[in-house]
C-alpha positions as CSV (number, residue, x, y, z in Angstrom):
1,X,-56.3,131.1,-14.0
2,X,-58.4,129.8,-16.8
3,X,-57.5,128.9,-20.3
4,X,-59.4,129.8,-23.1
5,X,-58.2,128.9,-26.9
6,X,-54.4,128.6,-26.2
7,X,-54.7,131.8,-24.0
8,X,-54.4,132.2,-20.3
9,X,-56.4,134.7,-18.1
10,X,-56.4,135.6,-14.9
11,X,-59.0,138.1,-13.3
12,X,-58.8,137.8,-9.8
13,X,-58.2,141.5,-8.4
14,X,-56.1,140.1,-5.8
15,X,-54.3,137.9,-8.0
16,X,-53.8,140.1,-10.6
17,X,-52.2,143.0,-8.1
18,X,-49.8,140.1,-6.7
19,X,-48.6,139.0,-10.0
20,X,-48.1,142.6,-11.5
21,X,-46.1,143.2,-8.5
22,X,-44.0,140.4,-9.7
23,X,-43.5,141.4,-13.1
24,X,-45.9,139.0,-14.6
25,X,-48.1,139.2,-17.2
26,X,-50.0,142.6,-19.8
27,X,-53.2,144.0,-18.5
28,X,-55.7,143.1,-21.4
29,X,-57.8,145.7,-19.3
30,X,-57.9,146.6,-15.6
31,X,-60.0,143.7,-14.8
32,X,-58.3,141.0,-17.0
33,X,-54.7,139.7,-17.1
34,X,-53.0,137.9,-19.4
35,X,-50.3,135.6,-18.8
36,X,-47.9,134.2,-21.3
37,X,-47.1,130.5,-22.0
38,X,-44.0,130.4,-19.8
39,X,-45.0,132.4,-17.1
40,X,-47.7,129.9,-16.7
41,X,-45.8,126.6,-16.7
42,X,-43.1,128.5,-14.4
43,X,-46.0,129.5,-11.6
44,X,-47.8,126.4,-12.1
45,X,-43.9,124.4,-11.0
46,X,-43.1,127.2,-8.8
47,X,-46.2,127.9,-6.8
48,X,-48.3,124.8,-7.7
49,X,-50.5,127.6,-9.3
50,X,-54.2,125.3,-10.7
51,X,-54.6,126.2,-14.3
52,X,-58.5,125.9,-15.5
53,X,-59.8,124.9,-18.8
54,X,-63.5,123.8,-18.9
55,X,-63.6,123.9,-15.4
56,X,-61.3,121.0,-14.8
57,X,-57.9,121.4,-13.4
58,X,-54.5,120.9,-15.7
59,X,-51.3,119.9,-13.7
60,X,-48.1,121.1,-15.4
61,X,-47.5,117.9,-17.6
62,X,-50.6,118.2,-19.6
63,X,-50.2,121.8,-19.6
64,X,-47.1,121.8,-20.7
65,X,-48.1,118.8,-23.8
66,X,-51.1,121.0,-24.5
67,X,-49.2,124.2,-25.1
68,X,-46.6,122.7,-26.9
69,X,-48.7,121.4,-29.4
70,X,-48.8,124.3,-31.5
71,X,-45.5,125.9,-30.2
72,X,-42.3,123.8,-30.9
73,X,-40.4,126.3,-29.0
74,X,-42.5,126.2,-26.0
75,X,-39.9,123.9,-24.1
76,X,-36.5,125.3,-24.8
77,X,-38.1,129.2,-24.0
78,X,-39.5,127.6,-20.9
79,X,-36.1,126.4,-19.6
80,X,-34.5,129.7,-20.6
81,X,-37.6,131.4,-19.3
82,X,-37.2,129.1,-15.8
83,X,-33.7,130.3,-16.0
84,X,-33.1,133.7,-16.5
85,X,-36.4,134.2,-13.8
86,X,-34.3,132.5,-11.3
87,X,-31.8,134.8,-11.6
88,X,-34.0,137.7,-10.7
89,X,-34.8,139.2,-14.5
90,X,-38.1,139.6,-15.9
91,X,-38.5,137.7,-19.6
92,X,-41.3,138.7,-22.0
93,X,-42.4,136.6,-24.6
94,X,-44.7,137.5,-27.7
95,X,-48.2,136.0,-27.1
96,X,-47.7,134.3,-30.6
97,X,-45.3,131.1,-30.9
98,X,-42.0,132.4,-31.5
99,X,-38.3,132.0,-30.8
100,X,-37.7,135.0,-29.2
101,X,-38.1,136.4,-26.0
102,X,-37.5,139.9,-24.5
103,X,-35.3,140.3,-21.8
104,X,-35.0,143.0,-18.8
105,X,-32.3,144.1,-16.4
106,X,-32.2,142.0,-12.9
107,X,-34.7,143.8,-10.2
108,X,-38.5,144.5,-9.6
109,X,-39.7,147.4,-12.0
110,X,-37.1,146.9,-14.4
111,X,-40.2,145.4,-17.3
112,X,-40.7,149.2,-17.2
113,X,-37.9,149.9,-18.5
114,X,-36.7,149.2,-22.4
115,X,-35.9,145.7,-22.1
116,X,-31.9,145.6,-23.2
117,X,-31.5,141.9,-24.5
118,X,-33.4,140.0,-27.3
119,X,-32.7,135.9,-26.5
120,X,-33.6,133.5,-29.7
121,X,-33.5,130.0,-28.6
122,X,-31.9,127.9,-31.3
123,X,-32.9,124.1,-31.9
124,X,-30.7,121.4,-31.5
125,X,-29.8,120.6,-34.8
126,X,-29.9,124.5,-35.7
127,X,-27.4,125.9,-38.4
128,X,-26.6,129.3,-38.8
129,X,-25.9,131.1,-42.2
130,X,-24.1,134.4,-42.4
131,X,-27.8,135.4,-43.8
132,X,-29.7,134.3,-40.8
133,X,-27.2,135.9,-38.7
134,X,-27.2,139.7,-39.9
135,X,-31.1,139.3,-40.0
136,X,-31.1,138.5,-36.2
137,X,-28.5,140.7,-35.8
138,X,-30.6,143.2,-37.5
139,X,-33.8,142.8,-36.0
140,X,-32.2,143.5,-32.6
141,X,-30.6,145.9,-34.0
142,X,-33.6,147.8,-35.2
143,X,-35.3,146.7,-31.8
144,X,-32.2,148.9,-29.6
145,X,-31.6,145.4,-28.4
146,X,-28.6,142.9,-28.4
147,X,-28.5,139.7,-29.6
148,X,-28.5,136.8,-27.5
149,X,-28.5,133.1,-28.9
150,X,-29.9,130.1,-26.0
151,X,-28.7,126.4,-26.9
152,X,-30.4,124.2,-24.9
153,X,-29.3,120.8,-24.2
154,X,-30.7,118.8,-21.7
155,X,-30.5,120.5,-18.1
156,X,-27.8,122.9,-19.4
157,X,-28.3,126.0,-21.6
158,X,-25.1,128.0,-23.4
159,X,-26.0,131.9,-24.2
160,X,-23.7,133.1,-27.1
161,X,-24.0,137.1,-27.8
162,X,-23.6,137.9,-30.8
163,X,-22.6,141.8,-32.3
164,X,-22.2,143.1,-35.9
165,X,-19.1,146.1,-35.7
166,X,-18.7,148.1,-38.9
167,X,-15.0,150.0,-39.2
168,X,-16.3,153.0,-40.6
């Protein structure tokens, strides 16, 4: 895998085949793969996976410090991302820095499928307005998805759902 401006490729044929098969990564074309930030930290701890940029090989830390530099997110979606993985779902995360992340029903195939949860991690020190709320809310909403808030503290991370009911 190679890194080129904040952007991780893969295009080995053989490569890319086995991570498709494991619900990783968006065809840029059928020769090129490309991996989000997460999915490349969690390979590079799970399978020790060597991650180029400039030709020289980046172990996790630096990695991790160099990603993060421009995505204050990066760690809390990572643990969630580390997470939700290891209990067999498939988590998709927009290739800009962001707070959210997609999330898919347990199972190999299901990233075909509409993804049925949208996870916001919240920051430690995060406050919560009824206005920020219904937007969330709504954006899910408008996205068929439900709303799922990640507190992350330390080793341990909390998932809160949140729903909007109207008594029509």
């Amino acid at each position: 895998m190679e890194l080129k401006n904040n952007r991780i490729f893969e295009s080995d044929q053989g490569k890319i085949a086995y991570l498709r098969e494991r619900g990783f990564g968006a065809l840029v074309s059928p020769s090129l793969l490309r991996l989000s930030p997460c999915e490349v930290l969690y390979l590079c701890k799970k399978t020790g996976e060597k991650i180029f940029r400039n030709k020289k090989s980046m172990g996790l830390a630096a990695l991790l410090h160099h990603l993060s530099k421009n995505d204050k997110f990066l760690k809390m979606r990572f643990a969630c991302f580390e997470h939700l993985r290891a209990g067999g779902r498939i988590c998709r995360e927009h290739f800009l820095p962001s707070q959210y992340m997609r999330v898919y029903s347990r199972g190999i195939g299901r990233e075909d499928e509409r993804a049925q949860t949208l996870l916001r991690v919240c920051e430690k020190n995060w406050k919560a307005t009824r206005e920020s709320l219904e937007r969330d809310i709504s954006v899910a909403h408008f996205m068929r998805k439900e709303l799922v808030l990640a507190f992350v503290q330390g080793s341990s991370i909390s998932y809160v759902k949140l729903s909007k009911i109207n008594f029509d």
